[in-house]
C-alpha positions in Angstrom: 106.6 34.6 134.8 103.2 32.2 134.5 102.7 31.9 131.3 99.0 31.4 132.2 99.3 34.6 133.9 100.5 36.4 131.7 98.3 35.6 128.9 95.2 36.6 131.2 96.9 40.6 131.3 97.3 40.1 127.2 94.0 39.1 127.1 92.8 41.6 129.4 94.3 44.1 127.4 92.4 43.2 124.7 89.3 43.8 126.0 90.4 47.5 127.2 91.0 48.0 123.3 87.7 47.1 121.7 85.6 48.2 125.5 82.8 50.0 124.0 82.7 47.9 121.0 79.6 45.8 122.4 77.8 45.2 119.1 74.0 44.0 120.1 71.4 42.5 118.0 67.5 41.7 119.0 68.1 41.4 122.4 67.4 45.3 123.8 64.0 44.8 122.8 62.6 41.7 124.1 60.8 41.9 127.7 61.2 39.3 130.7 59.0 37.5 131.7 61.1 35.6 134.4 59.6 34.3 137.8 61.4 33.2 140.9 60.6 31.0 143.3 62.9 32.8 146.0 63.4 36.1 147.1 67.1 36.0 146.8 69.9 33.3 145.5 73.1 32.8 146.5 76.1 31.0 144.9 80.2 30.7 145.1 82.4 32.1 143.0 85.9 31.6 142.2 88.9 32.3 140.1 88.6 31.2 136.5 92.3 31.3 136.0 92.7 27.3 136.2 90.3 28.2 133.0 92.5 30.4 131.0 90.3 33.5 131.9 91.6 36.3 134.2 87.3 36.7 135.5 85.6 35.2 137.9 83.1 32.6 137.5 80.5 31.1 138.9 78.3 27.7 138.8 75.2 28.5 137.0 72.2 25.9 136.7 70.5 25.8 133.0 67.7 24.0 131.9 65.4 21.3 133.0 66.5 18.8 134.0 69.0 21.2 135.7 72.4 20.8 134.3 75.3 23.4 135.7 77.7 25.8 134.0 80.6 27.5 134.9 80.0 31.1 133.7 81.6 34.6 133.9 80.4 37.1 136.3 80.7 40.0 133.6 78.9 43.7 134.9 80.2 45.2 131.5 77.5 43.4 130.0 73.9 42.5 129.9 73.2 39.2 128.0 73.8 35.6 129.8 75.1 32.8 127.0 76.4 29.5 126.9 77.5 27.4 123.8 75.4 25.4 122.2 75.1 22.3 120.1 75.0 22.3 117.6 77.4 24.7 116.7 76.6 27.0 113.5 79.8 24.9 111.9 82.3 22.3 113.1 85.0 25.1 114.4 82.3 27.9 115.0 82.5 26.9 118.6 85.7 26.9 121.4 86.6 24.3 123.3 84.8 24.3 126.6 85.2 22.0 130.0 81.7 20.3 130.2 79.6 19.5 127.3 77.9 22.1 125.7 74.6 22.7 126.5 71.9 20.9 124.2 67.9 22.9 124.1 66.4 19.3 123.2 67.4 17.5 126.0 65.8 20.7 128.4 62.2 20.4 128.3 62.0 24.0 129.8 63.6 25.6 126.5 61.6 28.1 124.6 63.7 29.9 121.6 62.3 33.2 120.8 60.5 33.8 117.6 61.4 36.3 115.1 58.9 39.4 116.0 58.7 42.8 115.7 62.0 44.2 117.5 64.2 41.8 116.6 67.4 43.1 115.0 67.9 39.8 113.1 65.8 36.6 112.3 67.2 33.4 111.1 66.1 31.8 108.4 63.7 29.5 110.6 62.4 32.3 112.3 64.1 33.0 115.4 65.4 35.8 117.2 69.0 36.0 116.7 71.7 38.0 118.7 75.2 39.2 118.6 77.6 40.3 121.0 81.2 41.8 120.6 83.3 41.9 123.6 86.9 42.4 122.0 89.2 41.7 119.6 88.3 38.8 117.9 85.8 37.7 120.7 82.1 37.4 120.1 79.4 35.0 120.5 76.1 34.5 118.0 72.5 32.4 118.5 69.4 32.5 118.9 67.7 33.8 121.7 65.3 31.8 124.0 63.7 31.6 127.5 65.2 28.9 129.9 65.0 27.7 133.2 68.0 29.0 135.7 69.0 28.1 139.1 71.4 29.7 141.2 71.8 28.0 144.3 68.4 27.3 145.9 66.7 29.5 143.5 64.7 28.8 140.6 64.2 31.4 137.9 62.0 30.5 135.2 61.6 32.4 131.9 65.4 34.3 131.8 66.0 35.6 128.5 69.3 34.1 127.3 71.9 33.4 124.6 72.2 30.0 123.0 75.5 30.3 121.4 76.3 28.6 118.1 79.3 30.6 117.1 81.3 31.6 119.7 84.9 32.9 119.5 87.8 34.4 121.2 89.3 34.8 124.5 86.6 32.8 126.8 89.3 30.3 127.8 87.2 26.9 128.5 84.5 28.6 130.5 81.1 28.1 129.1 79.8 31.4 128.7 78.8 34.8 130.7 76.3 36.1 133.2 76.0 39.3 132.4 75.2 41.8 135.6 75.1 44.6 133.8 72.5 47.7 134.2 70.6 47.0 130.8 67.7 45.4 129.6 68.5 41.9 130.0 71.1 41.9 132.4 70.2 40.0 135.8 69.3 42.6 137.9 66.6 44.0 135.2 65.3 40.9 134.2 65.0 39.7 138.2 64.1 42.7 139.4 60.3 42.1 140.1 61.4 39.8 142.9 65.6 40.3 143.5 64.5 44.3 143.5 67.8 44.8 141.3 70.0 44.3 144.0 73.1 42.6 144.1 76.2 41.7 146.0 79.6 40.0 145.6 82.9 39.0 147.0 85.2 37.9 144.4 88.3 36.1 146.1 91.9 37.3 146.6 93.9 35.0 144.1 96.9 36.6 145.2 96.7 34.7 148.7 94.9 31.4 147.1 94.0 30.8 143.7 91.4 28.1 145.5 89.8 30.4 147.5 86.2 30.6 147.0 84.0 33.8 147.0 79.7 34.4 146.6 77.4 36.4 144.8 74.1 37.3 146.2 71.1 38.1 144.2 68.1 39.8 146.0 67.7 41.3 149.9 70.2 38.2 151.5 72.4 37.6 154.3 75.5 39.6 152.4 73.2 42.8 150.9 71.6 43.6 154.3 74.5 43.1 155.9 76.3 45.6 153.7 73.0 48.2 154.0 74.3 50.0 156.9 77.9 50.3 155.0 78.2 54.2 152.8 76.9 54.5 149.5 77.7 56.4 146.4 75.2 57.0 143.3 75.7 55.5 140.2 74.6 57.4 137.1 73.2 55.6 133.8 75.6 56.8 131.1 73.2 56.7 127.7 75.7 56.1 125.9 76.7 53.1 127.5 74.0 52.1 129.6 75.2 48.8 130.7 77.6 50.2 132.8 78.3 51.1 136.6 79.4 54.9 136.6 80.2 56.2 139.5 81.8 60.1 140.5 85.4 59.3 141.9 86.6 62.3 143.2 89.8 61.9 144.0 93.0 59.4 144.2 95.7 59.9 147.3 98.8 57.8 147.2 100.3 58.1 151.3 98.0 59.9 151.9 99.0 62.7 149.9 95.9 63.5 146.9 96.9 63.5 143.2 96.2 65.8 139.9 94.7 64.0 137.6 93.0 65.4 134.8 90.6 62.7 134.3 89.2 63.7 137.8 86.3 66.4 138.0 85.3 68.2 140.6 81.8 68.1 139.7 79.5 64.9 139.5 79.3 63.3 135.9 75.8 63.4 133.9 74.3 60.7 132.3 75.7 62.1 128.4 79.5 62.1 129.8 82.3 60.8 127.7 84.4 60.2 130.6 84.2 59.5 134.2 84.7 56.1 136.3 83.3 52.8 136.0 83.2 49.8 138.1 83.7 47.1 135.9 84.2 43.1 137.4 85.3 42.0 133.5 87.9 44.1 133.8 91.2 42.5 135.8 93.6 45.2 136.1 92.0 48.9 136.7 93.3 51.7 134.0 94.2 55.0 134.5 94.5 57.3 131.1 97.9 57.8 130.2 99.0 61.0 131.5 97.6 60.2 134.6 98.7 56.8 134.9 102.4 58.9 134.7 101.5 61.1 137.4 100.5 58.5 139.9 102.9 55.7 139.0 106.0 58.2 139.6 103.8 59.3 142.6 103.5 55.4 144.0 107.5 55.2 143.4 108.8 58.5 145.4 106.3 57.4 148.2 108.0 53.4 148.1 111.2 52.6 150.1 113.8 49.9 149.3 112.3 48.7 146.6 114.6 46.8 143.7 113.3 47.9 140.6 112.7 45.1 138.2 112.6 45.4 134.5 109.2 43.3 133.0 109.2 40.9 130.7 108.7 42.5 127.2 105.2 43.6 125.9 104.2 42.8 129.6 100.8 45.0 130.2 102.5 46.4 134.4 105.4 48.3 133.6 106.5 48.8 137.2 108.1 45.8 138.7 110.3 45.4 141.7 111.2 42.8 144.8 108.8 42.8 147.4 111.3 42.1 150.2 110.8 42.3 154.0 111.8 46.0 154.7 110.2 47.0 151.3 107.0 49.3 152.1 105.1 50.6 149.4 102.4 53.6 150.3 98.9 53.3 150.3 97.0 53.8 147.6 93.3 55.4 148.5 90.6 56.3 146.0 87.9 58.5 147.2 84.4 57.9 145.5 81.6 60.3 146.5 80.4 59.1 150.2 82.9 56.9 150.9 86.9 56.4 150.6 88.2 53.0 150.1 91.9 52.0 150.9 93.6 49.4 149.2 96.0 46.4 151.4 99.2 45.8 149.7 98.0 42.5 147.7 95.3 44.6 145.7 98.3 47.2 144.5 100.7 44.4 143.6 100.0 42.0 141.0 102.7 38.8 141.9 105.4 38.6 138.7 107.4 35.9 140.5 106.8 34.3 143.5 110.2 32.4 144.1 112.0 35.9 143.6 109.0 37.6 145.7 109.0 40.0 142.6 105.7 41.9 142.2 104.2 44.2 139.7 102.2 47.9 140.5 98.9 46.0 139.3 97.2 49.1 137.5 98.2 50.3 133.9 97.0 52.7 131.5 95.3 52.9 128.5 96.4 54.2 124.9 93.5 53.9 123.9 91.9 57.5 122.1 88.4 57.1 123.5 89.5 56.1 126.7 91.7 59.0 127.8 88.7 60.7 130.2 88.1 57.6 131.7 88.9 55.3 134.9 88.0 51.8 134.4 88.2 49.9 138.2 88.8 46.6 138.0 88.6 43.2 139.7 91.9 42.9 141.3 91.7 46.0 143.0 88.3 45.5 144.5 89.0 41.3 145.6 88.3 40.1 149.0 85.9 43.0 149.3 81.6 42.6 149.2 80.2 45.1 146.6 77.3 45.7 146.7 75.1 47.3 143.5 71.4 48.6 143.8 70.2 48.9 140.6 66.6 50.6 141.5 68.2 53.2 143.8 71.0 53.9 141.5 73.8 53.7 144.3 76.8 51.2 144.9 78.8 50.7 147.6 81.9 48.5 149.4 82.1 47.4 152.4 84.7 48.1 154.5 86.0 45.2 156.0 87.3 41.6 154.2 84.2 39.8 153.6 85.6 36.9 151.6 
């Protein structure tokens, strides 16, 4: 087994544990005041695994003169950071790929004074913030305004993080562009002229881990191309209102439907515990436990000669097998409200080892007590497929065919 690999589902893991433990300070109550100078921007985006992260990243421009950052594309949360220097202390910071980014050198760097609504002020007066995504992973600063660009486009005035103690499992990426549905995610703070619309493809690293994806902000090539494909609505959970819920109605594995408890007949409200959310932070998608049973045994009864593999130990899949030429493995459908969306055989199977053709059922489930009413989709499931999220209608939807 990679031991890259496999570190990415420990890590991913992780953040299942500690999901909803997204500790914020100052940053829900400051208002953008960012300008474009384009109605849409479009950049690449790629596997961050050669970076010890299991996400998928993209090259950000920050500051002025324009310096770029690799960052992950995170819809699970709202704030966009990078590290800076100086760190708070000499091992307050992780070890990144390019140099960390420094506000004196941009001359389009504005830190945000201490004001009414900020959580927490620094001794100096600034607006400070803090963000938890898992165990042991969290990132503190100072807020400020700065310059972005994403590929032709200019955005001036985005609220963002300037890290000075950063720690956890970020790998050697530079920080996080956070997409989600809050305040100062992307799509709020852009949404006077990208109209809180967005789109991506993230790449199959299955068939290449070089192959490249996009992300599209704004009414582009890739969102109107996906306008004519079906919808469903997503709801704004209060209690966690950075995320994507959606109402997925049903899972079918051959074609035949499953009973899962976790599944309701009836569309979720916006004060629901459970339900299903799209999440791109997220690799491998969860199930809660006693439906994870249900459709794993499911997936196995509808297989054929498949040689079933024992994992590694503590290894997140717990379904492993060869993957040989007359192997077939059923299809695995889920059926959101408006639209159904089959999955091809390389987003069930998460590869264990290649030279043995030995794969892994690439979903899992969660142990986790506050968890069990919910579905949590992940990246790997949804690769080589365009997404597309509008954040003003409230609806999100995939298009049907491989876009990337």
């Amino acid at each position: 087994m990679n031991g890259l690999a496999a570190e990415i589902l420990h890590n991913d893991e992780e953040r299942i544990k500690a999901f909803f433990l997204r500790n914020r300070l100052a940053h829900d109550a400051e208002r953008s005041l960012a300008t474009s100078n384009e109605a849409s921007a479009l950049t690449q985006t790629f596997s961050g695994i050669s970076y010890g992260v299991g996400n998928f990243i993209a090259e950000v421009g920050i500051g002025t003169p324009v310096r770029n950052f690799l960052l992950v594309l995170d819809t699970g949360s709202d704030l966009a950071w990078t590290q800076c220097t100086p760190c708070e202390t000499a091992t307050s910071c992780y070890n990144q790929t390019r140099p960390l980014f420094d506000p004196v050198s941009s001359s389009s760097y504005t830190a945000i004074p201490c004001q009414a609504g900020c959580g927490a002020c620094s001794t100096d007066g600034l607006c400070l913030y803090e963000t938890t995504y898992g165990d042991n992973s969290s990132t503190q600063g100072n807020l400020a305004y700065e310059t972005f660009t994403i590929g032709s486009a200019t955005i001036q005035n985005y609220i963002f993080g300037c890290g000075r103690a950063n720690q956890g499992i970020f790998g050697s990426v530079d920080g996080f562009l956070g997409l989600g549905w809050d305040a100062v995610g992307m799509a709020s703070q852009s949404v006077s002229f990208f109209k809180g619309v967005f789109a991506y493809c993230l790449p199959n690293v299955l068939l290449s881990t070089t192959s490249t994806g996009f992300i599209e902000f704004g009414i582009g090539v890739n969102t109107s191309e996906s306008a004519s494909s079906p919808y469903t609505s997503m709801i704004k959970n209060t209690l966690y209102p950075s995320f994507y819920f959606v109402w997925l109605k049903g899972i079918s594995v051959g074609g035949t439907p499953l009973s899962l408890i976790s599944i309701s007949p009836t569309p979720p409200t916006s004060t629901d515990e459970g339900g299903t959310l799209i999440d791109s932070g997220t690799v491998i998608t969860r199930l809660p436990e006693a439906d994870y049973i249900t459709f794993r045994n499911s997936f196995i009864a509808g297989s054929s000669n498949i040689a079933i593999v024992t994992p590694p130990a503590d290894f997140l899949l717990d379904t492993c097998f060869q993957f040989n030429n007359d192997t077939s493995i059923p299809v695995i459908s889920l059926q959101f409200d408006g639209f159904e969306f089959s999955l091809p055989a390389e987003n069930i199977v998460y590869p264990l080892d290649l030279s043995s053709n030995t794969v892994c059922l690439a979903f899992a489930p969660t142990t986790v007590t506050s968890l069990q009413n919910l579905i949590i989709v992940g990246n790997y499931q949804t690769q080589g497929y365009l997404l597309t999220f509008d954040t003003v209608s409230a609806k999100m939807g995939i298009h049907a065919t491989k876009a990337c």
